[in-house]
N, C-alpha and C positions, 0 to 999 in steps of 0.2 A: 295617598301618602300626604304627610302634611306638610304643607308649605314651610318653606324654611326662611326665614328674614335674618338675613347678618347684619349685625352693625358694620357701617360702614367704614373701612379701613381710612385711618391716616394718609393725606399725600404724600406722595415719597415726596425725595429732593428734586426726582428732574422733572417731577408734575409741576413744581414751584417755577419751572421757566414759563410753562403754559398759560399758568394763573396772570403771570408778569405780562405776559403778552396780550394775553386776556383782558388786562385792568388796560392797557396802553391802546389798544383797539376799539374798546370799549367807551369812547367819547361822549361826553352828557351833550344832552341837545340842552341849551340856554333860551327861556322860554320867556314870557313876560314876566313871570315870576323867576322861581329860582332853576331848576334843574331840572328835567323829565328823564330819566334815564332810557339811553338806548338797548339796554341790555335786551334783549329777547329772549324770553322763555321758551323752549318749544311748547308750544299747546298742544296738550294731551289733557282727558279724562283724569281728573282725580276719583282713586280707588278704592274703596277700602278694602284693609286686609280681610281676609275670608277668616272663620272664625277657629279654625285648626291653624292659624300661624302661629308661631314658635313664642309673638310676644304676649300671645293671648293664653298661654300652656298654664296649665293651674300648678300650683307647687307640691311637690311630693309629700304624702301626707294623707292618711283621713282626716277629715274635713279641718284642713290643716287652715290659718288663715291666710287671707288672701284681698288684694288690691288696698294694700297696708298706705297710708298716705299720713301725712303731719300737715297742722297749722299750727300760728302761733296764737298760744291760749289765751293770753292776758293783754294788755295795753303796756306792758312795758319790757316784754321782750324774756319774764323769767318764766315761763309756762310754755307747754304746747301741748293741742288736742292730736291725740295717736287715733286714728279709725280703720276699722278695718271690719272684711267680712267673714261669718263662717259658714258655710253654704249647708251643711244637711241639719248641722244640731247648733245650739247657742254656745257651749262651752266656756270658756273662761271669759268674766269681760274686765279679768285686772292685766297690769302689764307690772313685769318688773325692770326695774331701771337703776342703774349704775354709773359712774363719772370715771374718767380714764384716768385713774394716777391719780395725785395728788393726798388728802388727807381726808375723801369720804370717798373709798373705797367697799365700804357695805351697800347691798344690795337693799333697794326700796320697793314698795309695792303701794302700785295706787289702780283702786276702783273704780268703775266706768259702767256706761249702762249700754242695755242692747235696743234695736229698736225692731220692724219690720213694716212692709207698705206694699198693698198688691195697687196692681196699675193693668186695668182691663183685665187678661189673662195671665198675668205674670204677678208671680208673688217673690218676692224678693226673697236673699238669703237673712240673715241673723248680723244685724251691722249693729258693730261697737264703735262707742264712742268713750276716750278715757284721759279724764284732762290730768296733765303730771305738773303742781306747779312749784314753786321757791328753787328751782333751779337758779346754779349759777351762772354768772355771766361768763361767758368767752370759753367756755368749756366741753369738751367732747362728753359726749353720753350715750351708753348703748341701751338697748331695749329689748327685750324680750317680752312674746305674745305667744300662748299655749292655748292650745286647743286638744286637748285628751292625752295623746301621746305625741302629738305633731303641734311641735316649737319652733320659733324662726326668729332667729335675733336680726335685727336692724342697729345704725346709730345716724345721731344727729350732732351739730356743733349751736350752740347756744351764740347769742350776735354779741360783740363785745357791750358794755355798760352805756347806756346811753349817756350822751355826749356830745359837744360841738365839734369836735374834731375827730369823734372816732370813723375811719376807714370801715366802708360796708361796700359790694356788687352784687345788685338786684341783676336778675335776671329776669327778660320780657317776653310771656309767649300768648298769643289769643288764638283763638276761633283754630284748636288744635284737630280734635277730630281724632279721625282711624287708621287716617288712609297710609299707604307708602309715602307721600310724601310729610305726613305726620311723625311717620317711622323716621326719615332723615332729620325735621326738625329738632325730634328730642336728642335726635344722636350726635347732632351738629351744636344744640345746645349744652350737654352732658361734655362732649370733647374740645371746647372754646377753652382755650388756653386763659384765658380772663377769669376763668372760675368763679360762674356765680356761683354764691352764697343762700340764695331765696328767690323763691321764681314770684314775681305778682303778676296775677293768670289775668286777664281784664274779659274773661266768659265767655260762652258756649266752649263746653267740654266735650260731650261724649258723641253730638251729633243724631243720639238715639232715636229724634222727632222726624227725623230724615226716613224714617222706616214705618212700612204699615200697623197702625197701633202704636207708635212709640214705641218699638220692640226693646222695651228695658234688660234686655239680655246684650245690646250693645252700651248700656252702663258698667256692666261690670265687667267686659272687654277691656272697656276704658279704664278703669280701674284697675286692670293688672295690666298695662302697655304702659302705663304713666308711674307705676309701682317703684321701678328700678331708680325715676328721680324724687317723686314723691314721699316716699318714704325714710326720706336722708334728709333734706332739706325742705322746709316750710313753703309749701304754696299756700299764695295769700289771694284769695277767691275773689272774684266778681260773676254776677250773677250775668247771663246776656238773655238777647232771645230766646235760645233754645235750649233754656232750660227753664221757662217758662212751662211747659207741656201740660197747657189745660186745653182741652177737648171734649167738649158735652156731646158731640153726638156719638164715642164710646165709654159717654156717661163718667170723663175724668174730667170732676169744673174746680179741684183744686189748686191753682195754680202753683207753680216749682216742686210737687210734692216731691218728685226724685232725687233731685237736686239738695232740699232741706233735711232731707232724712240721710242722704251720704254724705255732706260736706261740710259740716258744720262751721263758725264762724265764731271771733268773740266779742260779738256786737254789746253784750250788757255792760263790758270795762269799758264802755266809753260813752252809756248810757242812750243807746241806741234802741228804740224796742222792736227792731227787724232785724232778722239776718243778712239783710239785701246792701244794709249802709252803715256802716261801724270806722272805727280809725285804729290804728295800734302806732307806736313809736317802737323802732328796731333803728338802732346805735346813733344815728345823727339824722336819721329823718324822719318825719311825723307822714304817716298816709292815710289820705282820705279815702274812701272806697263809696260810690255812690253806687243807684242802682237806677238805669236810663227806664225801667220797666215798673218801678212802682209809682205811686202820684208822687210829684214834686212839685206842685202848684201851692201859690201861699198860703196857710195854715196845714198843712199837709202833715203828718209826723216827718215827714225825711226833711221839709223844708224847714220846721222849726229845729229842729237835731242841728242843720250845717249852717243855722243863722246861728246857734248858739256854740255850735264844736271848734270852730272858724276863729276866733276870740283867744280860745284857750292855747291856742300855737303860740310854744315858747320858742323865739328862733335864737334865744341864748343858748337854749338847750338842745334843740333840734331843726336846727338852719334849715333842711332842705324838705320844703313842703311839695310832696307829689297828690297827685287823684287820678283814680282811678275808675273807668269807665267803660261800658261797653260801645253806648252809642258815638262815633266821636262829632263833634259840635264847627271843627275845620275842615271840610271832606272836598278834595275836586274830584271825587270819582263820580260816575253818574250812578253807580248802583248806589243806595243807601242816601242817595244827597239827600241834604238840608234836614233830614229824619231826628237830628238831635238839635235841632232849630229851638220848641218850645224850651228845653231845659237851656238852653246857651241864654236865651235872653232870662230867664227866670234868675240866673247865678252868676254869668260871667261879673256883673259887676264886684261883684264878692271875690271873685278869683283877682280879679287886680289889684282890688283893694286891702286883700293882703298879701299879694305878691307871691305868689303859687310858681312854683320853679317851671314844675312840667305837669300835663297833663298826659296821661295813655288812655289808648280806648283802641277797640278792634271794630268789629260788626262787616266793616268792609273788607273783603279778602285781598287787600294789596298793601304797602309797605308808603306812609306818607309822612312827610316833615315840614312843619308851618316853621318860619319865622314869629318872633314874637309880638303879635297882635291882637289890637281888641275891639268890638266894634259894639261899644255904650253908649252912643251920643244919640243914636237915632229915637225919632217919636214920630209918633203920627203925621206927621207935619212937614216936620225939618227937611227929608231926603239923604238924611248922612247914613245911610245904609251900606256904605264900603269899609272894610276891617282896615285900618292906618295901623301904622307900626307903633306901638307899644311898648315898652323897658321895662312897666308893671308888671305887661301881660305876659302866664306861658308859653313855652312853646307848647305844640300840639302833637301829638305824635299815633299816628294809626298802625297798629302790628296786629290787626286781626288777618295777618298772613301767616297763619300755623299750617295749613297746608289741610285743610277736611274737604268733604267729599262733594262740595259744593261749589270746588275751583276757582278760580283766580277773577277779580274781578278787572279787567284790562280794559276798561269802557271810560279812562281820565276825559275831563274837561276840556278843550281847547276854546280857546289862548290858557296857559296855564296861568292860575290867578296869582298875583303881587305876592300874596301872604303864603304861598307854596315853596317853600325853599327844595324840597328833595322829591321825588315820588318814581315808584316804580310795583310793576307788578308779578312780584316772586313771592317766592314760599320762603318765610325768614325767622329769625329771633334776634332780640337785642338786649343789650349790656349796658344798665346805666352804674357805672363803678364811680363811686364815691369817694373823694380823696382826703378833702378837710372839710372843713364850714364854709371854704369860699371855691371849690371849685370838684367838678364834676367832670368824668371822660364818659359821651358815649358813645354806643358802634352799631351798626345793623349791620347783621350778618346772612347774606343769604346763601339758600343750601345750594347750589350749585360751585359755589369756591370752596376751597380750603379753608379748615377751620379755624385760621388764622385773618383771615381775609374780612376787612372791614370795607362794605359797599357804600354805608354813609357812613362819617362821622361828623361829631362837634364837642368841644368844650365850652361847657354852662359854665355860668360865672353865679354866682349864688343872688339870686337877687332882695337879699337880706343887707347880705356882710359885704358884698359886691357887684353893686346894680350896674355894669360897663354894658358897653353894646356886645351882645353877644353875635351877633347877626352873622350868617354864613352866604350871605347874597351878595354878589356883585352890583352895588347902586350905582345909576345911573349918573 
């Protein structure tokens, strides 16, 4: 029989005394840095759902489409790429599309193409790709995608007009995976009262490499588990390790093919010539999207791309500069350390110098928050090798805690380091909700509380329009 996965219910009211009791028992140990939470996960095996789970069910229909997902098309927030698969025949590869109310109320039809890509034994379904652009701002839009006699409408909300002050919440998830506890994070990020708006993914999705051959049958798992948020609102893609999936000895040496061929990106509006490293502007914030897996060494393409993209940030127009990344460059876990070492000395000076709000990145599976610091001074020579506190520098922030099948990495540093303000290791997502040009709320949530329940928080101060200590440590 097939396995059944609920989303998981709302707390009632009187679970709300437990959580209270929970938060007030739950004391941070104060480390040499900032915080190490005492919280305790039970450890257990992360799992993946078997492949008859409920969230994996194909939708009713001959070869109806299926693992439907949205990005944003353009560099400025009026487009979005619609994909999706049709698994026995090609079918339709236009979408029609419509605006709720208002005075363009007829229905429009835009074109798109198909692609397909075997990988060892496995030959993919019929993936469309279908960019809808001159959308308006700040507007509801539904969609419809036909496939012979099986049609499935979706909709999306377009980001208000970019702007210094216009109100946007990013939602944060990485290193998501399969497993049940994948299952709760989407379900924990879907019912946050915060209501993101846009998820920016910071890589590894499907997990697939985890399996003998790459078993790209857990791609398109992934692709209908992720369906119900994806397809509503724009996930805005970074690429990580695994989905990398080059393997010559079963004769696959081209590197991200799976990943290129389903998830497309809109690296050309921003004059980018990979998929791997692009930027777009959505309503007041400009984002960088780098790629820790392709060269980044000087003359490089990605390195001349963000010496010259870096420049073009109007903070008149869009104050809050994020980046995005897999590797992260401030880690005290011991799995993954110092691993995004070469790219931090290659560019941090460039993130200070122009004043980079925050940085996210995953790779390591636990939940981390730096203070803001930078550590440029060092040479050969000198010995200034320790990160000092910074008001240029971002904060850093590690959420490669989406919960996959490759579990928690609970192996922190001790003494915890200066520049560490929060760390802990659960299964999470977070909310960077954006308020004006000078100020920023945000919250990690992890799945074990209530979906109300914030485990960190901090308010950013824009360090554009308002460079104050944002600092959440207790100094000495």
């Amino acid at each position: 029989m097939a396995s059944r996965l609920r989303i998981h219910s709302i707390f009632s009211s009187s679970s709300a005394v437990f959580v209270v009791l929970g938060l007030l028992l739950n004391v941070a140990e104060v480390c040499n840095g900032g915080v190490t939470s005492r919280y305790v996960r039970r450890l257990e095996q992360s799992v993946d759902m078997p492949l008859d789970a409920d969230v994996f069910r194909l939708p009713p229909g001959k070869n109806a489409p299926q693992q439907v997902h949205i990005t944003q098309g353009d560099h400025e927030g009026k487009a979005v790429i619609v994909s999706w698969v049709t698994p026995e025949k090609e079918g339709s590869n236009s979408v029609v599309y419509w605006s709720e109310g208002g005075k363009h109320k007829e229905k429009h039809k835009a074109e798109g193409s198909v692609t397909r890509y075997t990988y060892y034994n496995y030959t993919s379904g019929y993936i469309h790709h279908c960019l809808i652009k001159h959308l308006e701002y700040d507007t509801k839009y539904y969609y419809k995608i036909e496939s012979g006699k099986s049609a499935r409408t979706f909709w999306f909300m377009t980001p208000p007009e970019v702007g210094p002050d216009a109100p946007y919440t990013f939602g944060l998830i990485g290193d998501l995976g399969q497993t049940y506890d994948s299952n709760k994070t989407l379900t924990h990020y879907q019912m946050n009262p915060l209501k993101g708006q846009t998820v920016l993914f910071v890589g590894d999705l499907s997990y697939a490499d985890d399996y003998p051959f790459h078993d790209n049958v857990r791609w398109d798992t992934w692709g209908r588990f992720t369906e119900r948020s994806a397809a509503y609102q724009p996930w805005i893609w970074t690429a990580g390790n695994h989905e990398i999936d080059f393997d010559p000895e079963i004769g696959e040496n081209e590197p991200f093919k799976p990943f290129t061929h389903r998830y497309h990106t809109p690296y050309k509006t921003s004059g980018s010539t990979a998929p791997f490293w692009y930027s777009i502007k959505r309503a007041s914030a400009y984002i960088i999207v780098l790629s820790s897996y392709s060269a980044y060494g000087k003359y490089t393409p990605q390195y001349e791309w963000l010496q010259n993209e870096l420049p073009k940030v109007n903070r008149s127009e869009t104050p809050w500069l994020i980046v995005l990344m897999h590797s992260p460059w401030y880690n005290s876990n011991n799995y993954h350390y110092m691993e995004g070492e070469t790219m931090r000395v290659m560019y941090e000076s460039w993130f200070t110098n122009y004043k980079v709000d925050v940085v996210f990145a995953g790779h390591v599976h636990a939940y981390e928050r730096s203070e803001r610091v930078s550590n440029t001074k060092y040479n050969i020579t000198n010995k200034l090798c320790t990160p000092i506190e910074d008001q240029s520098a971002p904060v850093y922030i590690t959420i490669g805690d989406g919960g996959n099948i490759e579990g928690l990495a609970n192996n922190f540093t001790e003494p915890q380091p200066s520049y560490s303000a929060f760390r802990e290791a659960s299964f999470g997502h977070a909310v960077f909700d954006i308020k004006n040009k000078t100020h920023a709320y945000y919250s990690w949530h992890r799945n074990q509380d209530g979906y109300a329940v914030e485990a960190d928080r901090m308010w950013f101060f824009n360090r554009y329009w308002k460079p104050v200590d944002d600092s959440t440590t207790v100094k000495a």
